[in-house]
C-alpha positions as CSV (number, residue, x, y, z in Angstrom):
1,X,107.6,119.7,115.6
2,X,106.4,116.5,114.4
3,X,106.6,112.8,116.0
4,X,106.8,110.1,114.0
5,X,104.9,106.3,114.5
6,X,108.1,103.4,114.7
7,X,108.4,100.8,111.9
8,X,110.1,97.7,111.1
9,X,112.8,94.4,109.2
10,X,117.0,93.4,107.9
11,X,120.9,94.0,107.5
12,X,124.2,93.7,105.4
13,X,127.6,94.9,105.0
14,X,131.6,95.2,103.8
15,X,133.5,98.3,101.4
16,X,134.1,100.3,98.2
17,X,134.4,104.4,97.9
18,X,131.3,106.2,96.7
19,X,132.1,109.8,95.2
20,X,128.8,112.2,94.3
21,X,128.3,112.4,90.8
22,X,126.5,115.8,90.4
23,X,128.5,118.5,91.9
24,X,126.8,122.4,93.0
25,X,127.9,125.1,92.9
26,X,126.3,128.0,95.6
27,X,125.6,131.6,94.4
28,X,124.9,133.2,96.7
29,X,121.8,132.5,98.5
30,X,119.0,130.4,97.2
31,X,120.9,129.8,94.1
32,X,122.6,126.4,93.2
33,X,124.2,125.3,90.2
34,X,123.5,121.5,89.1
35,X,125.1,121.5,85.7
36,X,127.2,118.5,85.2
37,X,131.3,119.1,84.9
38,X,130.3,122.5,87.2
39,X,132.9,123.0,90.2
40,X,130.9,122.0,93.3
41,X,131.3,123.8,96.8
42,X,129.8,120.3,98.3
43,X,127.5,122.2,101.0
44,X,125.7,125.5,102.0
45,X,126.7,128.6,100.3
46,X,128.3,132.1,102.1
47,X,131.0,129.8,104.1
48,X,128.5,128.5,105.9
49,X,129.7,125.8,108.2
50,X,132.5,127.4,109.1
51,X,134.2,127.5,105.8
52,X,136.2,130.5,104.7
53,X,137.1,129.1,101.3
54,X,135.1,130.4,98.6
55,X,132.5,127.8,96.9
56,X,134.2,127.6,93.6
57,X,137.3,125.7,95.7
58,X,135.4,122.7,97.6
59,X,134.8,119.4,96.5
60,X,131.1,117.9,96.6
61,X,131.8,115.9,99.5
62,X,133.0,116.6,102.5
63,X,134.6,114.8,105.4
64,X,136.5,111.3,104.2
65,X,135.2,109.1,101.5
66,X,132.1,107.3,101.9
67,X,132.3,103.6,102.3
68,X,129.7,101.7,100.1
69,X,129.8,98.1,101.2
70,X,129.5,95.9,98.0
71,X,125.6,95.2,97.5
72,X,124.4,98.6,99.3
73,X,123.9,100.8,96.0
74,X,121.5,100.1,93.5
75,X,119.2,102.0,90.9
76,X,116.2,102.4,90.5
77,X,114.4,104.6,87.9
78,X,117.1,106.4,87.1
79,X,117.8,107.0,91.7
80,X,121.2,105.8,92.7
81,X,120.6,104.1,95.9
82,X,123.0,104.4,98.6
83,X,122.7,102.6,102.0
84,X,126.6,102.2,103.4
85,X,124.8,102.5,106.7
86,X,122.0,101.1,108.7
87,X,119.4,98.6,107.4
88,X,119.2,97.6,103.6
89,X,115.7,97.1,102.6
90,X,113.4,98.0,100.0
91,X,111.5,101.6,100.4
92,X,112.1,104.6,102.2
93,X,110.1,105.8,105.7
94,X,107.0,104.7,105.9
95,X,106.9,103.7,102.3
96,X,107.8,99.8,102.2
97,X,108.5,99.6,98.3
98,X,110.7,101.4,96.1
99,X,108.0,102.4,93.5
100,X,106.2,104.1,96.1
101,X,109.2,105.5,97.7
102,X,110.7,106.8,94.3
103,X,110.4,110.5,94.7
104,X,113.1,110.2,98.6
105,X,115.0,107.1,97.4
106,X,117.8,109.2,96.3
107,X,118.3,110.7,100.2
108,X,119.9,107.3,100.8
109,X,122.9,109.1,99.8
110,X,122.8,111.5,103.2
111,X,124.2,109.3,105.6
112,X,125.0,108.5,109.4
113,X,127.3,105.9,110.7
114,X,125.0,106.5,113.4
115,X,122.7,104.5,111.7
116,X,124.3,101.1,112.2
117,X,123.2,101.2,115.4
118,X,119.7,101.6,114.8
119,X,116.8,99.3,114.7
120,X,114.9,99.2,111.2
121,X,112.1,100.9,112.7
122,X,114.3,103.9,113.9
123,X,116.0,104.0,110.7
124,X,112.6,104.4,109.4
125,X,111.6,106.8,111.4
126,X,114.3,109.0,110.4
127,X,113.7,108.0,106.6
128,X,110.0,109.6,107.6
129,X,110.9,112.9,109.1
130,X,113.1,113.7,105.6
131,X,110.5,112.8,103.5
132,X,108.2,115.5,105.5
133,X,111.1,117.7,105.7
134,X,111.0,118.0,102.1
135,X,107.6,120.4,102.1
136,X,107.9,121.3,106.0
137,X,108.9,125.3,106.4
138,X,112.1,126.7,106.1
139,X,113.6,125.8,109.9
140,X,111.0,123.7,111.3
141,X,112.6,120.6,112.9
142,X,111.1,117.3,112.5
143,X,111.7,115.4,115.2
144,X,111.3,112.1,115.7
145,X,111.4,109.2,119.1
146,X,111.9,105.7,118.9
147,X,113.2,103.6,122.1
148,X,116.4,104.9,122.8
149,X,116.9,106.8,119.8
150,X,116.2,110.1,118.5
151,X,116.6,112.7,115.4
152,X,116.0,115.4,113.6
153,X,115.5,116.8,110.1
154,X,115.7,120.5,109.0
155,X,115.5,122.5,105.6
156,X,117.4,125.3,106.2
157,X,117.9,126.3,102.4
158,X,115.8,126.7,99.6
159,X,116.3,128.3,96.1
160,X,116.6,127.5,92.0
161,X,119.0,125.7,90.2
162,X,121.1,127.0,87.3
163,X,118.7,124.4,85.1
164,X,115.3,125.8,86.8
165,X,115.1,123.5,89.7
166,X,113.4,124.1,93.1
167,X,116.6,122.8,95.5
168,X,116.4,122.5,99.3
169,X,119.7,122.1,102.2
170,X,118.7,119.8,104.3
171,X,120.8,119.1,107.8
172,X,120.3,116.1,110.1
173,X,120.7,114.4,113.4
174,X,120.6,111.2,115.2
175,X,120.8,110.6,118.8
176,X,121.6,106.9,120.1
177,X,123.4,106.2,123.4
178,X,124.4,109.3,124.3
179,X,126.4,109.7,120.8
180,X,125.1,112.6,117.9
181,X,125.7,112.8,114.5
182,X,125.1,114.9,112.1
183,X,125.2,115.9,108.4
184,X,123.9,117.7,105.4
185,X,122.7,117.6,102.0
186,X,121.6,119.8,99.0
187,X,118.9,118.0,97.0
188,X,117.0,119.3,93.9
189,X,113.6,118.5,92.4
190,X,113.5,116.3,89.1
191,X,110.6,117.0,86.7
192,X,108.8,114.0,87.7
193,X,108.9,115.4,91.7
194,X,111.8,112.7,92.7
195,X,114.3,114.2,94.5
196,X,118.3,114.6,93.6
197,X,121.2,114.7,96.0
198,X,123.4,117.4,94.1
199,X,125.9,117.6,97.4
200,X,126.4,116.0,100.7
201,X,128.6,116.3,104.1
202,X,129.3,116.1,107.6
C-alpha cells in the first residue's frame, strides 16, 4: 500500500447531464470492446457487481445521470475533462498543469459526490493514487490519508481492446465523516500513453 504526501487551491458549481461517449463491450475476461456505435455493458464483465444481465444489455453508465455543472468540462488534447464534483483546477494529482497531467486527465470522468467535501489537497491525493494505480499490480490498493479523509484506488481488471488497446477496471473509494463512496471505471490506453475512460459507474 502506498501513502500519499497532501496538496493544495479552488471551487465552482451548478448542472447539465453528461452521458459517456465511448461505450465497451466485456468479453469475457480481459477482453473489452472500444469500437464506437458498439453496445456497451458500462462496467466489469461476467455480471460482476452483482449483475445478472448479460453485457450486451447494459448501458455505459450506471446509476442516475451525471450532473455536469456548466463550466466543469473542458478539453484538452483531444481529453474531455469532467469535474461535476470536488475542486476545478488545472492538473491532475500531483501534477499542477494540464500538459503535464495529460496522459490521467481523462479520469476526471470517474467520479464521487464524495468529493465535494474534500479539500483540494485531498482531492489531490486521490487524483495521485489513480495515477499510480494505473501501473500498480493487479489488486494492490493505493491508499491514501489526508486530515479526516481517506481513499483507495484498485485495478482489478486488465486486458486488450477490440482495437489493440491495453485497458484496465479501476474501482475506488473515499472516506470523509464517517460516509464511503465508491465507484468504478474501465479506461484504455491511447497511442500516445493518455488514458481513455471507455465506461464508468457506481
Amino acid at each position: 500500500m502506498a501513502k500519499l504526501p497532501k496538496m493544495t487551491a479552488a471551487l465552482l458549481a451548478a448542472t447539465m447531464t453528461f452521458a459517456a461517449a465511448t461505450p465497451v463491450v466485456a468479453q469475457g475476461p480481459g477482453r473489452y470492446d472500444d469500437q464506437p456505435g458498439a453496445h456497451g455493458n458500462g462496467g466489469p464483465a461476467n455480471g460482476a457487481h452483482g449483475n445478472p444481465n448479460p453485457p450486451h444489455a447494459q448501458p455505459v453508465h450506471r446509476g442516475g445521470p451525471v450532473m455536469v455543472p456548466p463550466g466543469r468540462m473542458k478539453m484538452y488534447r483531444n481529453v474531455r475533462v469532467i469535474r461535476p464534483h470536488g475542486h476545478w483546477y488545472a492538473g491532475y494529482g500531483r501534477y499542477v498543469r494540464d500538459e503535464d497531467a495529460y496522459k490521467w486527465l481523462a479520469f476526471t470522468a470517474i467520479t464521487l459526490a464524495v468529493l465535494d467535501t474534500l479539500s483540494e489537497a485531498q482531492q489531490r491525493a486521490h487524483e495521485q493514487a489513480q495515477i499510480l494505480a494505473t501501473t500498480a499490480p493487479l489488486n494492490e490498493t493505493i491508499v491514501w490519508h489526508d486530515g479526516g479523509a481517506s481513499g483507495s484506488v484498485v485495478a482489478v481488471r486488465e486486458g486488450t481492446s477490440s482495437g489493440g488497446r491495453y485497458c484496465r477496471e479501476f474501482q475506488q473509494a473515499v472516506t470523509i465523516g464517517g460516509k464511503t463512496e465508491q465507484a468504478y471505471g474501465n479506461a484504455c490506453q491511447q497511442p500516445d500513453g493518455a488514458w481513455e475512460i471507455v465506461s464508468t459507474g457506481e
